[in-house]
N, CA, C and O atoms as CSV, one atom per row, in Angstrom:
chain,resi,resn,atom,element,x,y,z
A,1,UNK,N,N,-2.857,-77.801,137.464
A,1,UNK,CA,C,-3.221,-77.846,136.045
A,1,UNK,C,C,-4.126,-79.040,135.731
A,1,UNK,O,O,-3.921,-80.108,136.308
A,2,UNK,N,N,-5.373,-78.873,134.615
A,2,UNK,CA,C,-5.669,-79.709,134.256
A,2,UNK,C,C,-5.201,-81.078,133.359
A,2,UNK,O,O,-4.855,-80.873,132.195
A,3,UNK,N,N,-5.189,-82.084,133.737
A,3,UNK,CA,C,-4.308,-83.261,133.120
A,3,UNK,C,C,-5.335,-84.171,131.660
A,3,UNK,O,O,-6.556,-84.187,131.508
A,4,UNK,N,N,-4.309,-84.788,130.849
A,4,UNK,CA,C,-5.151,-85.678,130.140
A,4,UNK,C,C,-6.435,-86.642,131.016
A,4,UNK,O,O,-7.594,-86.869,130.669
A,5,UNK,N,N,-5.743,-87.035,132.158
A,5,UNK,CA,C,-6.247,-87.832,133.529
A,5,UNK,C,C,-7.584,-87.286,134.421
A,5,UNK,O,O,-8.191,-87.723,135.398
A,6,UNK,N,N,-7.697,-86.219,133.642
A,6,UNK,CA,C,-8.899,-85.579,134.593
A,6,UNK,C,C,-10.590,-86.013,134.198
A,6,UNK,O,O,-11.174,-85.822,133.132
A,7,UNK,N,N,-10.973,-86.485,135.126
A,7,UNK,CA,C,-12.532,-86.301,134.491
A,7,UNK,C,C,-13.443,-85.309,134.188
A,7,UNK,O,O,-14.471,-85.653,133.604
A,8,UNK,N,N,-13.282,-84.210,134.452
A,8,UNK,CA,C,-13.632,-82.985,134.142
A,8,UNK,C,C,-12.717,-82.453,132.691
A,8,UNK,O,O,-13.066,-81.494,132.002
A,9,UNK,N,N,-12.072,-82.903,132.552
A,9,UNK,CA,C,-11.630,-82.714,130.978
A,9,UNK,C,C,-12.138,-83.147,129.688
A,9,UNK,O,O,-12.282,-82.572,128.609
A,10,UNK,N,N,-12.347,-84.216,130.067
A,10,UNK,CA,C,-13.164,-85.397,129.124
A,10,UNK,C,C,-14.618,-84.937,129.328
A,10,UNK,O,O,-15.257,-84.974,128.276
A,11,UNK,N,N,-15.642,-84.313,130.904
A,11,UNK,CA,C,-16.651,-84.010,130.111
A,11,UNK,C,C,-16.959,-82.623,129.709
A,11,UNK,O,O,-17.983,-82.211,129.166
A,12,UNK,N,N,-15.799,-81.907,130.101
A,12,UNK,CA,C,-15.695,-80.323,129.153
A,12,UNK,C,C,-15.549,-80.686,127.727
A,12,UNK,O,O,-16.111,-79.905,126.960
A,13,UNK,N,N,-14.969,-81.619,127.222
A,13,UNK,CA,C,-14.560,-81.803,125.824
A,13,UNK,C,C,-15.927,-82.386,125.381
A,13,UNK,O,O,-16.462,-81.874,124.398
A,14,UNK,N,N,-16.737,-83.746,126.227
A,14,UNK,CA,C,-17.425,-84.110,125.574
A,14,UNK,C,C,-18.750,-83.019,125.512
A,14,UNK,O,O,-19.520,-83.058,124.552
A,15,UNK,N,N,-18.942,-81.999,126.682
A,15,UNK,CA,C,-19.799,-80.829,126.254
A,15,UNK,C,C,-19.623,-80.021,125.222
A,15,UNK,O,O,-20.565,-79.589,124.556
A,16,UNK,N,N,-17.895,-79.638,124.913
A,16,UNK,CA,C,-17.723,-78.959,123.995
A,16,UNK,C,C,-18.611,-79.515,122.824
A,16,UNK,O,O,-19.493,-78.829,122.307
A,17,UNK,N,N,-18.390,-80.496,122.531
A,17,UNK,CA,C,-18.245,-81.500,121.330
A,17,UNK,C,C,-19.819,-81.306,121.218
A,17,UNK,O,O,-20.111,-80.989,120.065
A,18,UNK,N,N,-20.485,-81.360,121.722
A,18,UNK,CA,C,-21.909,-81.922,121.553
A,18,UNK,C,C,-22.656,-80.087,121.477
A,18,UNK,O,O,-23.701,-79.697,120.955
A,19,UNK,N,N,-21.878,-79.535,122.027
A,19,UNK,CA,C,-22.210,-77.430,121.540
A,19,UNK,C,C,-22.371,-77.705,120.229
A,19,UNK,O,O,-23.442,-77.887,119.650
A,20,UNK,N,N,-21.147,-77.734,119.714
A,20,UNK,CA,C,-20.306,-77.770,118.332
A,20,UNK,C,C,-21.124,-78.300,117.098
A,20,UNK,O,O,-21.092,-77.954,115.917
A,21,UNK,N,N,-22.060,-79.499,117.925
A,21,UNK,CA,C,-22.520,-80.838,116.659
A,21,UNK,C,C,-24.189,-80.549,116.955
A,21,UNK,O,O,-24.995,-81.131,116.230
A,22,UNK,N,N,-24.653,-79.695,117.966
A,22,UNK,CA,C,-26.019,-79.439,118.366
A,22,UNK,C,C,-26.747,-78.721,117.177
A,22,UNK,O,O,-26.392,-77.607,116.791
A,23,UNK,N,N,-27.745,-79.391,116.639
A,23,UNK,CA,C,-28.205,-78.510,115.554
A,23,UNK,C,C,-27.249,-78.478,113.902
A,23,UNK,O,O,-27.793,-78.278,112.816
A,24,UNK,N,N,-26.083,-78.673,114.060
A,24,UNK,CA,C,-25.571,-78.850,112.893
A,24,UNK,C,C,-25.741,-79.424,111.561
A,24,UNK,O,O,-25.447,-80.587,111.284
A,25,UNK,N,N,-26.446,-78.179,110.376
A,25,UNK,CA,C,-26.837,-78.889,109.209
A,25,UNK,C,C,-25.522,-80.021,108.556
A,25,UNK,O,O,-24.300,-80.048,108.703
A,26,UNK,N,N,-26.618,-80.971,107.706
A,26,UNK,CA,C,-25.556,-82.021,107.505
A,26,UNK,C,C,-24.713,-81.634,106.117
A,26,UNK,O,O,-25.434,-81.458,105.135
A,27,UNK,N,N,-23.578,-81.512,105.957
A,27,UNK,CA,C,-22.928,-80.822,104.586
A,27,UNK,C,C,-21.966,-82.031,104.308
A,27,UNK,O,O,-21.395,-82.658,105.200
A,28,UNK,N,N,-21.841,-82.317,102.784
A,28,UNK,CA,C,-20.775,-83.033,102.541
A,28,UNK,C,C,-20.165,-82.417,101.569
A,28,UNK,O,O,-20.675,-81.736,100.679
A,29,UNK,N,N,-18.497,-82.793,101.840
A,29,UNK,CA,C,-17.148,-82.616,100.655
A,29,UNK,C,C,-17.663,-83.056,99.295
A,29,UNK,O,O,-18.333,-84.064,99.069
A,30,UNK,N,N,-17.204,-82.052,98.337
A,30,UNK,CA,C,-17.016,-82.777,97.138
A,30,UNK,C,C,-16.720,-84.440,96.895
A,30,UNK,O,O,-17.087,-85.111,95.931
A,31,UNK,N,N,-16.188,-84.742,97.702
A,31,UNK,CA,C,-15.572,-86.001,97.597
A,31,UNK,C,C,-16.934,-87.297,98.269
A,31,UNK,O,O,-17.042,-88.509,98.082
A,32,UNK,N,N,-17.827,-86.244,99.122
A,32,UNK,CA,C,-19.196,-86.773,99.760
A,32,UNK,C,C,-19.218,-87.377,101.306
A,32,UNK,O,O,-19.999,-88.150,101.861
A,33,UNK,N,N,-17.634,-86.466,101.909
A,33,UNK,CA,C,-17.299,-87.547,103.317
A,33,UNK,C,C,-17.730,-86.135,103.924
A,33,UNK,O,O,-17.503,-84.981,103.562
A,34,UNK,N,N,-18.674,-86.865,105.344
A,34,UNK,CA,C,-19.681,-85.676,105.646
A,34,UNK,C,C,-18.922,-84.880,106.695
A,34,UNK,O,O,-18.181,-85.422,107.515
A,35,UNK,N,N,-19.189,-83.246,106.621
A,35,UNK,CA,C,-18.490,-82.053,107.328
A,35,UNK,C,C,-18.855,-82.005,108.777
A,35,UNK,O,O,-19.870,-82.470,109.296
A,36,UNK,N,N,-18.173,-81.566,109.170
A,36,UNK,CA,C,-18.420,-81.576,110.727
A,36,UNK,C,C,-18.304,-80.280,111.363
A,36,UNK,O,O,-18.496,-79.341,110.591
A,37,UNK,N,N,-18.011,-79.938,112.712
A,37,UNK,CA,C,-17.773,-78.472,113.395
A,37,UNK,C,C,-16.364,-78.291,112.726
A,37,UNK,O,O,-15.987,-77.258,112.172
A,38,UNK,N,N,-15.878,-79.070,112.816
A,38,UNK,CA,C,-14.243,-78.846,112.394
A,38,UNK,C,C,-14.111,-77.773,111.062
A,38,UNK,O,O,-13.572,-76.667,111.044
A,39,UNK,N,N,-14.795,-78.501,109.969
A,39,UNK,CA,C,-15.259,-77.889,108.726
A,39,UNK,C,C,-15.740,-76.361,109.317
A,39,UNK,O,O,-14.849,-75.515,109.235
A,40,UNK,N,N,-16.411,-76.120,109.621
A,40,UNK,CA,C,-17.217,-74.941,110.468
A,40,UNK,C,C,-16.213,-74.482,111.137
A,40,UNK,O,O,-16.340,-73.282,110.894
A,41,UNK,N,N,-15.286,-74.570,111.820
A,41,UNK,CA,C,-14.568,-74.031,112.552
A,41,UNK,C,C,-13.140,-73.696,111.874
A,41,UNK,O,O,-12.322,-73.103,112.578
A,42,UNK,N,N,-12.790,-74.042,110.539
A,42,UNK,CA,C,-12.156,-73.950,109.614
A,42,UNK,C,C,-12.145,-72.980,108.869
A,42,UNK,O,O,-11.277,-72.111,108.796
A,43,UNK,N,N,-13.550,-73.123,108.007
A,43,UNK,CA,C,-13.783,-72.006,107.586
A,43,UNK,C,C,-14.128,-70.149,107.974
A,43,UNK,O,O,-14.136,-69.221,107.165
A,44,UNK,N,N,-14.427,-70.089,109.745
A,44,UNK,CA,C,-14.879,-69.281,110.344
A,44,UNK,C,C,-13.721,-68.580,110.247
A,44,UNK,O,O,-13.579,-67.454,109.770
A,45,UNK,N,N,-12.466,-69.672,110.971
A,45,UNK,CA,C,-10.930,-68.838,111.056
A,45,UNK,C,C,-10.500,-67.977,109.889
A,45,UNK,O,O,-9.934,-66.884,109.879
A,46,UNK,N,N,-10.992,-68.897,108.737
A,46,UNK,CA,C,-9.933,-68.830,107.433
A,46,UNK,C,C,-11.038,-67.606,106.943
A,46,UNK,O,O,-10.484,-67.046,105.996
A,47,UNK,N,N,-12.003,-67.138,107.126
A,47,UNK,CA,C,-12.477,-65.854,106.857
A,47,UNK,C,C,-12.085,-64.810,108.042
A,47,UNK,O,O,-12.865,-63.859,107.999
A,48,UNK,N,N,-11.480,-64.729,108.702
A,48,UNK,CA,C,-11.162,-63.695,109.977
A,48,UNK,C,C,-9.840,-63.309,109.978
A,48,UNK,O,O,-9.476,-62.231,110.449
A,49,UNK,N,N,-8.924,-64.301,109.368
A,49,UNK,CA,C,-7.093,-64.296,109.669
A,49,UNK,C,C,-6.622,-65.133,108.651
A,49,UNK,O,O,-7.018,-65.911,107.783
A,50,UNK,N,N,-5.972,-64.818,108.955
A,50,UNK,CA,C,-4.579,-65.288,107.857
A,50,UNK,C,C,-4.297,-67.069,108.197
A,50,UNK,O,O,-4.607,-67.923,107.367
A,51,UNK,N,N,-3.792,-67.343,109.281
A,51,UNK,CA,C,-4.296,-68.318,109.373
A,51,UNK,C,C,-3.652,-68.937,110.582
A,51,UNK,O,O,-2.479,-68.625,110.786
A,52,UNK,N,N,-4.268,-69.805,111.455
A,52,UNK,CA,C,-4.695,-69.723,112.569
A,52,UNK,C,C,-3.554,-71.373,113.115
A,52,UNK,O,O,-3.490,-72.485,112.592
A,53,UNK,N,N,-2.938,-70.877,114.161
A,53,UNK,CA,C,-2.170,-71.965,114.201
A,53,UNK,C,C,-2.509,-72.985,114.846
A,53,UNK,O,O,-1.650,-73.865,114.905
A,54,UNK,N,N,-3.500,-73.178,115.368
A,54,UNK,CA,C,-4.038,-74.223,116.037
A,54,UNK,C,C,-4.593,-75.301,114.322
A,54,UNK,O,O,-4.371,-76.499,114.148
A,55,UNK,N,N,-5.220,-74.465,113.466
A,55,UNK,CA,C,-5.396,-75.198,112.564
A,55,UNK,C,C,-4.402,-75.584,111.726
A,55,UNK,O,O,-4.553,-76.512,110.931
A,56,UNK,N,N,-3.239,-74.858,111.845
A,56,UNK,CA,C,-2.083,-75.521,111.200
A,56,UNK,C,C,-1.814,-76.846,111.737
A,56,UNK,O,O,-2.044,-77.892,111.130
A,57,UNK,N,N,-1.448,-76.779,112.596
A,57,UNK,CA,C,-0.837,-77.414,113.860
A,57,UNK,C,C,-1.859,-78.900,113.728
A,57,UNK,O,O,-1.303,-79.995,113.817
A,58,UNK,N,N,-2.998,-78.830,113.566
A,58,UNK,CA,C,-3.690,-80.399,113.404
A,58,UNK,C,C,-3.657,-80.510,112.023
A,58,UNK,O,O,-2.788,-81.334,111.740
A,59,UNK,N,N,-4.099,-80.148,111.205
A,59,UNK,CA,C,-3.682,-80.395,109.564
A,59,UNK,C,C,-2.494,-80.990,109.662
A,59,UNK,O,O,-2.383,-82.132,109.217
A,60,UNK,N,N,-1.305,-80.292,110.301
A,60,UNK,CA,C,-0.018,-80.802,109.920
A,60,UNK,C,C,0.198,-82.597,110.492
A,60,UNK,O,O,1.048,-83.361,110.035
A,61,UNK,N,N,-0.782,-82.929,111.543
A,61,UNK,CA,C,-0.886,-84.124,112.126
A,61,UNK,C,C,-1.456,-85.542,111.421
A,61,UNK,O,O,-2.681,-85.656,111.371
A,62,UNK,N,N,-0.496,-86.802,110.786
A,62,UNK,CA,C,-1.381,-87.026,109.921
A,62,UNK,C,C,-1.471,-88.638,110.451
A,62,UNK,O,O,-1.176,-89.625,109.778
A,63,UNK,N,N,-1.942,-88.620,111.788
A,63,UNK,CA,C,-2.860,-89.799,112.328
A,63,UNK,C,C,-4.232,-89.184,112.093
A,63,UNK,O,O,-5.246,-89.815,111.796
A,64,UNK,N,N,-4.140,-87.979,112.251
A,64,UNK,CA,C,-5.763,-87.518,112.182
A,64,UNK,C,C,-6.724,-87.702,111.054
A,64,UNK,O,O,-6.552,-86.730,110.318
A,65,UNK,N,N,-7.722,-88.531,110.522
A,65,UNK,CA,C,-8.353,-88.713,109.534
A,65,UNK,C,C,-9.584,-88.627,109.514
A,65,UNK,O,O,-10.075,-89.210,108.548
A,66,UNK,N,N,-10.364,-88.095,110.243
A,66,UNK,CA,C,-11.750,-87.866,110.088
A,66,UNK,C,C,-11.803,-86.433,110.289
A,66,UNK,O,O,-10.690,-85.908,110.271
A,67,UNK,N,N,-13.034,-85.453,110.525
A,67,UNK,CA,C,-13.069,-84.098,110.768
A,67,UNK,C,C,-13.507,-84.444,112.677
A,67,UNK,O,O,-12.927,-83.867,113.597
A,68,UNK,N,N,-14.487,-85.361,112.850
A,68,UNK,CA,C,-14.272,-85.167,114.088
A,68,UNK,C,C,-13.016,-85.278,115.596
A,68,UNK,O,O,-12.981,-84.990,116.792
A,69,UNK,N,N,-12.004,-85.986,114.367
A,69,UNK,CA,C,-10.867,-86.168,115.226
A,69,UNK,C,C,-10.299,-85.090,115.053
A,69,UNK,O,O,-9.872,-84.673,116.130
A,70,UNK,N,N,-10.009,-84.212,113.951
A,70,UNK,CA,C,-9.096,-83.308,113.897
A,70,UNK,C,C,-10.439,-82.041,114.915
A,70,UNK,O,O,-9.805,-81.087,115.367
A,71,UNK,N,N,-11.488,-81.982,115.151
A,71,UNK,CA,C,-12.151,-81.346,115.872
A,71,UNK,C,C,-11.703,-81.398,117.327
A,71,UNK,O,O,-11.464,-80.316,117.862
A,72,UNK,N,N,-11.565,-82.463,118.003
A,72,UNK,CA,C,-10.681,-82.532,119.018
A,72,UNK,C,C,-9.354,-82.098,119.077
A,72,UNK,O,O,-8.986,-81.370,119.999
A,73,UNK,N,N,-8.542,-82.492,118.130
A,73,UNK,CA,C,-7.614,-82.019,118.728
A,73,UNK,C,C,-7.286,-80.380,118.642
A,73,UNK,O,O,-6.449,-79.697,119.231
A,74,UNK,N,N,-8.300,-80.051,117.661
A,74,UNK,CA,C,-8.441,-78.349,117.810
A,74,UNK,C,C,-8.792,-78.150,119.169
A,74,UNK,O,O,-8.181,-77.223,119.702
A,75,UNK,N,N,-9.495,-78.677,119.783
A,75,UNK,CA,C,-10.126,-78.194,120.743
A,75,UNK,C,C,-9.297,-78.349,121.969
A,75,UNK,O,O,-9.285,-77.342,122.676
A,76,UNK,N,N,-8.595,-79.369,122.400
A,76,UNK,CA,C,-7.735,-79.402,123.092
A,76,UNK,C,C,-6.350,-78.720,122.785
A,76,UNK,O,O,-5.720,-78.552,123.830
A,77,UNK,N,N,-5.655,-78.255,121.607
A,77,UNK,CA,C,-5.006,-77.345,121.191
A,77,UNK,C,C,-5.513,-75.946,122.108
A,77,UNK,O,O,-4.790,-75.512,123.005
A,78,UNK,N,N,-6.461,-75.489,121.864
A,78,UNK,CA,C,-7.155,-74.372,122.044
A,78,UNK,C,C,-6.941,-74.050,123.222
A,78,UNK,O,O,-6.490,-72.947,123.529
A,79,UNK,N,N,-7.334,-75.283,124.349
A,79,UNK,CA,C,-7.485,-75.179,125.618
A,79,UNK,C,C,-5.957,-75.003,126.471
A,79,UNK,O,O,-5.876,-74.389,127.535
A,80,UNK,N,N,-4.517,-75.812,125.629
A,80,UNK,CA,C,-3.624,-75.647,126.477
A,80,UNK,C,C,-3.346,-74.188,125.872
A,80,UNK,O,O,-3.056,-73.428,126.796
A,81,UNK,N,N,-3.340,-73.701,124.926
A,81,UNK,CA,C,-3.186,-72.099,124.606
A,81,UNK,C,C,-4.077,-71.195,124.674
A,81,UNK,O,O,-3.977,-70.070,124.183
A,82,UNK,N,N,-4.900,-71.580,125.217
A,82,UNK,CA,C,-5.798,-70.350,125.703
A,82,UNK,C,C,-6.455,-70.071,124.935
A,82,UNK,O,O,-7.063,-69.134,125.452
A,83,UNK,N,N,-6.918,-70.223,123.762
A,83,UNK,CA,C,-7.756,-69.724,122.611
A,83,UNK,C,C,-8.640,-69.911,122.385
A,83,UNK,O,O,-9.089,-69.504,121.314
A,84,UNK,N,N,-9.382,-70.614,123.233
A,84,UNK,CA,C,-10.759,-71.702,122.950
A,84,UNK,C,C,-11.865,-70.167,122.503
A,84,UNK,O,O,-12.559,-70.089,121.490
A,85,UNK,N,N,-11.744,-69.185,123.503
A,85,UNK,CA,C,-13.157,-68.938,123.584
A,85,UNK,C,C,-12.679,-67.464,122.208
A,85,UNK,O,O,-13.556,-67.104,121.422
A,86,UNK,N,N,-11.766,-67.050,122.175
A,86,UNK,CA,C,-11.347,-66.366,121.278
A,86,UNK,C,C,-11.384,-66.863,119.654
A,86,UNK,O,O,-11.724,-66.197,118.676
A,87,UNK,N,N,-10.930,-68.219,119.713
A,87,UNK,CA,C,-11.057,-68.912,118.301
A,87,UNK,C,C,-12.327,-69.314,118.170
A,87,UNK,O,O,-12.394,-69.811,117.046
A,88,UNK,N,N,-13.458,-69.381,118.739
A,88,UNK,CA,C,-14.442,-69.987,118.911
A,88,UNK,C,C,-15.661,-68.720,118.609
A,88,UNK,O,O,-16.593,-68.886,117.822
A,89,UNK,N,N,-15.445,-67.520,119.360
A,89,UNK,CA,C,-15.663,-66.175,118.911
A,89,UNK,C,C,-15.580,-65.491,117.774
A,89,UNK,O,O,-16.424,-64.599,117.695
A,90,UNK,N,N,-14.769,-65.604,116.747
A,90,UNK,CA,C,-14.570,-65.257,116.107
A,90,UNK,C,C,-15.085,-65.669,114.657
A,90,UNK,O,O,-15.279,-64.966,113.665
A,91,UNK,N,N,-15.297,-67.527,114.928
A,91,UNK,CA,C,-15.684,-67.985,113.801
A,91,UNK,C,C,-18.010,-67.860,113.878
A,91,UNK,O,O,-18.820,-68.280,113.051
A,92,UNK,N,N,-18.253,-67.120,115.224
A,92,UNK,CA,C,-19.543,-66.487,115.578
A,92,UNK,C,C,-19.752,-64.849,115.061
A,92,UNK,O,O,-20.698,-64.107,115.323
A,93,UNK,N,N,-19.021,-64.675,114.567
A,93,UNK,CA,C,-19.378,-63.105,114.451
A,93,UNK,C,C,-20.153,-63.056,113.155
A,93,UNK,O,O,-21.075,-62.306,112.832
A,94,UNK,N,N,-19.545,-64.060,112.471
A,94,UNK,CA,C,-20.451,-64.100,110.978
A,94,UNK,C,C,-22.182,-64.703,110.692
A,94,UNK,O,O,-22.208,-65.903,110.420
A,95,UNK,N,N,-23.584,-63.997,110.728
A,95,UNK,CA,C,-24.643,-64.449,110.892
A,95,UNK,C,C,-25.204,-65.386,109.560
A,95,UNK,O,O,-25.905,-66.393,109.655
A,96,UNK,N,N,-24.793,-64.886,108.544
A,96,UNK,CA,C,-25.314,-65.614,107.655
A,96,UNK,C,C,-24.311,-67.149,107.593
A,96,UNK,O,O,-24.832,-68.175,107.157
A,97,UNK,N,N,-23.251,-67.143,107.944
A,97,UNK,CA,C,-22.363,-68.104,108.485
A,97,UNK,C,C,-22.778,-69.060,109.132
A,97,UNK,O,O,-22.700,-70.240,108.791
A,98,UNK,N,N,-23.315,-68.576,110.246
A,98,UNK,CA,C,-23.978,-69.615,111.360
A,98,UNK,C,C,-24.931,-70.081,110.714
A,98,UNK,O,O,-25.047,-71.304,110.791
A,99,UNK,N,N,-26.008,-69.290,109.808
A,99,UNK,CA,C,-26.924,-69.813,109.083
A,99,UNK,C,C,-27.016,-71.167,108.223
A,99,UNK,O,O,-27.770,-72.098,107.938
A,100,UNK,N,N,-25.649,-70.607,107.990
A,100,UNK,CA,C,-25.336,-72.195,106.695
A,100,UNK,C,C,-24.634,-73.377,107.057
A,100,UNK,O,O,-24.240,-74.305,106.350
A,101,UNK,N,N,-24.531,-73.152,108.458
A,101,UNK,CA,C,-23.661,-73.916,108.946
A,101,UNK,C,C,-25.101,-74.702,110.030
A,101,UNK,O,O,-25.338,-75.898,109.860
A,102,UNK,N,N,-25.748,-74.069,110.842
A,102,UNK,CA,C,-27.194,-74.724,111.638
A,102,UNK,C,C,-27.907,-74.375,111.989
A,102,UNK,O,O,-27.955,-73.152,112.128
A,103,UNK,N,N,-28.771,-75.035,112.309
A,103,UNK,CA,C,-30.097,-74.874,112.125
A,103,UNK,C,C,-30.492,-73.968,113.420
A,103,UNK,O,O,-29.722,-73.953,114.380
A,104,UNK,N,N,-31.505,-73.334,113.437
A,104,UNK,CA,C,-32.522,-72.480,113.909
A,104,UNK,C,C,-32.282,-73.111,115.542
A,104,UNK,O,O,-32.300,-72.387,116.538
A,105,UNK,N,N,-32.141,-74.052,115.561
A,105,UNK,CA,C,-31.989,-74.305,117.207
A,105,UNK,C,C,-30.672,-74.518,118.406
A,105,UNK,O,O,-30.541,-74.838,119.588
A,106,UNK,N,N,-29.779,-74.077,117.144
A,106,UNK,CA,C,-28.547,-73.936,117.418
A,106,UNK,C,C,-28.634,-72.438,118.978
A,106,UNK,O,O,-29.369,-71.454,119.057
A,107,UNK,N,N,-27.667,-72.886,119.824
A,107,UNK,CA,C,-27.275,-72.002,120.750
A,107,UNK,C,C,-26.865,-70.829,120.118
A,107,UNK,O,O,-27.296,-69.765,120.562
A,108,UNK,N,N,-25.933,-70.831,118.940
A,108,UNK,CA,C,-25.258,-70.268,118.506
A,108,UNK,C,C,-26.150,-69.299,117.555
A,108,UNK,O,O,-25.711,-68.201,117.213
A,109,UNK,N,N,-27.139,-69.661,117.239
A,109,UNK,CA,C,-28.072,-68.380,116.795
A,109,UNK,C,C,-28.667,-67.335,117.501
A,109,UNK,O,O,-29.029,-66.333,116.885
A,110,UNK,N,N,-28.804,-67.417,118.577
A,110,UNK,CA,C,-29.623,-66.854,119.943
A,110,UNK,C,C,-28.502,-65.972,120.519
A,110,UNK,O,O,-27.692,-66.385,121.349
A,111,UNK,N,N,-28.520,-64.411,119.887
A,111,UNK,CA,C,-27.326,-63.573,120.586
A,111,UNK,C,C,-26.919,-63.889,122.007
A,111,UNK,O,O,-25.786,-64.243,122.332
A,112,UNK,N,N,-27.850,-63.743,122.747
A,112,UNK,CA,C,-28.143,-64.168,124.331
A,112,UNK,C,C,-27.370,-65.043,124.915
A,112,UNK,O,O,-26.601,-64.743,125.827
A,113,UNK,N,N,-27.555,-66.622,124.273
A,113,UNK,CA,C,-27.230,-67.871,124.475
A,113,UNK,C,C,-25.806,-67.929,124.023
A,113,UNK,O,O,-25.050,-68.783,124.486
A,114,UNK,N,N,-25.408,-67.046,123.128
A,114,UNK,CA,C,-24.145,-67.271,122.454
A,114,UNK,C,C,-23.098,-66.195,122.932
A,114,UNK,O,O,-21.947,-66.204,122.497
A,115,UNK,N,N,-23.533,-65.296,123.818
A,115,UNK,CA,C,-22.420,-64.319,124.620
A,115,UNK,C,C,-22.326,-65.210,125.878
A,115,UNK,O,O,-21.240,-65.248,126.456
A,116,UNK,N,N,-23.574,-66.074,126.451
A,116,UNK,CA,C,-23.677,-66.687,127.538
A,116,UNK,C,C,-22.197,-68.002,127.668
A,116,UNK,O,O,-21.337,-68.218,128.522
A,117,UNK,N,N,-22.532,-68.597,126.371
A,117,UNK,CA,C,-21.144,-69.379,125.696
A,117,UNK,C,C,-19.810,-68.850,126.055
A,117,UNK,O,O,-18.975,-69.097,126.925
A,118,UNK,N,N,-19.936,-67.912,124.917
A,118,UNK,CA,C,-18.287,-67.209,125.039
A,118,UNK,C,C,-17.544,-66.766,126.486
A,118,UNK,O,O,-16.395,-66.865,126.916
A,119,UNK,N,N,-18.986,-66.150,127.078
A,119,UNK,CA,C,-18.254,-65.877,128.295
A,119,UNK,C,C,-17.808,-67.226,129.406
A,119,UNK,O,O,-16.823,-67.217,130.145
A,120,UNK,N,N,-18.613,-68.109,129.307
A,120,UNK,CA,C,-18.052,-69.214,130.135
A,120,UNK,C,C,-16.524,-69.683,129.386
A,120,UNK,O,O,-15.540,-69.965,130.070
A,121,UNK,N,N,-16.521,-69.709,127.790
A,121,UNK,CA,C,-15.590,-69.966,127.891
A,121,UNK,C,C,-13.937,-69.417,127.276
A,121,UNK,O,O,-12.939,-69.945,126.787
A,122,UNK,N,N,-14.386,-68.092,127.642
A,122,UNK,CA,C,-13.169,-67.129,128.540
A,122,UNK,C,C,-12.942,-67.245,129.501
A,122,UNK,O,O,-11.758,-67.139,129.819
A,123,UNK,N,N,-14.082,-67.570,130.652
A,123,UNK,CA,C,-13.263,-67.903,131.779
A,123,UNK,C,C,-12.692,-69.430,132.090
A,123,UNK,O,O,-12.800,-69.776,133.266
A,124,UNK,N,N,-12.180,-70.250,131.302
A,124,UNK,CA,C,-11.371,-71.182,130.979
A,124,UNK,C,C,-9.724,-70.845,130.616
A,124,UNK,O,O,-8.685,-71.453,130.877
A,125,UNK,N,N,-10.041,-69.447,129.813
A,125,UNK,CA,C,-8.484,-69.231,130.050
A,125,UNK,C,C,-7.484,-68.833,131.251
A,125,UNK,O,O,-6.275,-68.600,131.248
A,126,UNK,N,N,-8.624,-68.846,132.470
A,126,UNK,CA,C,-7.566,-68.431,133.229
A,126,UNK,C,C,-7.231,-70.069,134.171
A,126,UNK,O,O,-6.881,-70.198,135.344
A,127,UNK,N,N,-7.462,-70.990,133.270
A,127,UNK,CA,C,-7.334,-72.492,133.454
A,127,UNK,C,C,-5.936,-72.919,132.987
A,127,UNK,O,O,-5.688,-72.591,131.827
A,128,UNK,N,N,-4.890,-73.635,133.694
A,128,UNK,CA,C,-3.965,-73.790,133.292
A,128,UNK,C,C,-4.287,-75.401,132.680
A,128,UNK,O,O,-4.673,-76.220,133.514
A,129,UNK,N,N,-4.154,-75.785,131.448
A,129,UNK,CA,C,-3.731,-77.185,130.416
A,129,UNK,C,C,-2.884,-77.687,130.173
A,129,UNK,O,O,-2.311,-77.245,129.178
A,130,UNK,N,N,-2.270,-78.838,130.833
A,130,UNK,CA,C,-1.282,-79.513,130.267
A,130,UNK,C,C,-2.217,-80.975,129.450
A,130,UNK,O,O,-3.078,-81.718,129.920
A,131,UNK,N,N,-1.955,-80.956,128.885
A,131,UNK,CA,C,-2.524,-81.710,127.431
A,131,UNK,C,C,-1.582,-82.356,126.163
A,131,UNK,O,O,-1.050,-81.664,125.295
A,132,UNK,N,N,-1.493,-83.906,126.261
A,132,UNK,CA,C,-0.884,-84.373,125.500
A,132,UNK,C,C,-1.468,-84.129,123.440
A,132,UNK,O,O,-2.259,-84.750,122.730
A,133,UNK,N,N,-0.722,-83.149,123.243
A,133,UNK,CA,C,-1.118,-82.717,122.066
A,133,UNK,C,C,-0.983,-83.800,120.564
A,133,UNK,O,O,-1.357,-83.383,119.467
């Protein structure tokens, strides 16, 4: 299994991370504290399902205070349950979505580039995660 300890964890996460933030228009909260993938990956769920327990599950965590921290720990959530490429899929199906969310040079606009995505990371679920949550 993959460990917190692994270096290949840290730069799957830090690739994830930099997918996620590539191209990303800049949006801020009412409140003016600026949105991140997290935001984006929030809203994708919360239009698809009812509601998604990985995002429970960090909301409910309250060291977490920025969007890019609670972005991690979605993401490592994801990975010890298998959901990465499924939760990650899902918040892609919506086009005008992706639209408002980034820009034109996003991976994630490019049908091609963005099945190319998903499928790498489906085959992560057959990755076993132990991950200090």
């Amino acid at each position: 299994p993959v460990t917190d300890g692994s270096r290949e964890l840290h730069s799957l996460c830090a690739q994830l991370e930099f997918l996620l933030q590539f191209d990303l228009k800049e949006k801020r909260s009412f409140f003016g504290q600026r949105k991140d993938y997290w935001d984006f990956l929030c809203q994708g769920l919360a239009r698809r399902r009812q509601e998604h327990e990985g995002v429970r599950f960090v909301t409910s965590l309250d060291k977490l205070k920025t969007p890019v921290g609670r972005g991690r720990a979605f993401l490592r959530y994801c990975l010890v349950h298998r959901q990465l490429a499924e939760s990650l899929q899902l918040c892609l199906l919506d086009p005008e979505s992706l639209r408002e969310w980034y820009y034109a040079r996003s991976p994630f606009l490019s049908p091609q580039r963005r099945a190319e995505i998903l499928g790498s990371l489906y085959e992560l679920d057959s990755v076993t995660f132990h991950l200090a949550l």
